[in-house]
Structure formats: C-alpha cells, structure tokens
C-alpha positions in Angstrom: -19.1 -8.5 29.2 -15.6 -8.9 30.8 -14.9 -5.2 31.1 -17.5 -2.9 32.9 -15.8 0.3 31.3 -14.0 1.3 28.5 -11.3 2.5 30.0 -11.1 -1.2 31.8 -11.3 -2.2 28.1 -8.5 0.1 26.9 -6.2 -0.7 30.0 -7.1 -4.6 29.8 -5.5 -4.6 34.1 -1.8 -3.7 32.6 -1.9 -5.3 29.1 -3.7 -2.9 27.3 -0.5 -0.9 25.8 0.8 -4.0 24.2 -2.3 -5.6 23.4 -3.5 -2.7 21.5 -0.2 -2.0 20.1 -0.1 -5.4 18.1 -3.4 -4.6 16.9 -2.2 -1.7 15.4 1.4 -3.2 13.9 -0.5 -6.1 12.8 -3.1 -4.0 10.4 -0.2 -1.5 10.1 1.7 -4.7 8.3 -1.6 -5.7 6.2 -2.2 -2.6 4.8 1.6 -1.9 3.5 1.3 -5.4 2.1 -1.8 -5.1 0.7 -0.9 -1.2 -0.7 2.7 -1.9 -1.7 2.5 -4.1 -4.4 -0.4 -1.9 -5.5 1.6 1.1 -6.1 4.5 -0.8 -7.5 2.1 -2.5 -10.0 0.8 1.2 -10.7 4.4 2.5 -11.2 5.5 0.1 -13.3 1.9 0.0 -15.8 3.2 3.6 -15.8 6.9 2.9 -17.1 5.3 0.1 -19.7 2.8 2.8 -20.6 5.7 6.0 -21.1 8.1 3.4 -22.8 5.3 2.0 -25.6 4.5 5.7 -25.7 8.2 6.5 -26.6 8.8 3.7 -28.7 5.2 4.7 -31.1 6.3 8.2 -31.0 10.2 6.7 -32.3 7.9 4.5 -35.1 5.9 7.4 -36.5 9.2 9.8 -36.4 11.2 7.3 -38.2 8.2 6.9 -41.3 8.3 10.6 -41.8 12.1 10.4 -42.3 11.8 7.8 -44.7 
C-alpha cells in the first residue's frame, strides 16, 4: 500500500485537504442532483394531486346545485 498510516492517507504529504475536499463536493453535487429533481417531482405529484382533488370536490358541489 502506498500509505503506511492513515493519517499518511488522510494528509496524502500536503494534498490531502483538497483531495478529500473534492471527494466530498463531488458526492455533495450527486446527491443534490440525484435528490432534487426527486423532491420537485414529489412536490409537484402533490399540486396535480390537491388540484384534481379541488377540481372533483368543484364537480360533485356543482351536481348537488343542479
């Protein structure tokens, strides 16, 4: 193995603060693109669902009047 320690590992001689912080801005920027659209797909199923909700409750208010 290249490093005998971990703390070798975690310093990589010097480089280890920006190695280790592109690991983490790089999975930091997978996971909000990966959980982003997810939550905006469940926000707006929840619009569509509240709006057909609305628009039954309007359809079965309006028979009654008739």
């Amino acid at each position: 193995m290249y490093f005998e320690t971990f703390t070798e590992l975690w310093q990589m001689a010097g480089h280890g603060p920006f190695v280790w912080s592109s690991y983490a801005i790089t999975y930091l920027v997978w996971f909000l693109l990966i959980m982003v659209p997810i939550r905006q797909l469940s926000r707006q199923k929840r619009r569509i669902r509240a709006r057909c909700e609305a628009l039954s409750q309007r359809e079965v208010n309006d028979g009654d009047a008739s």
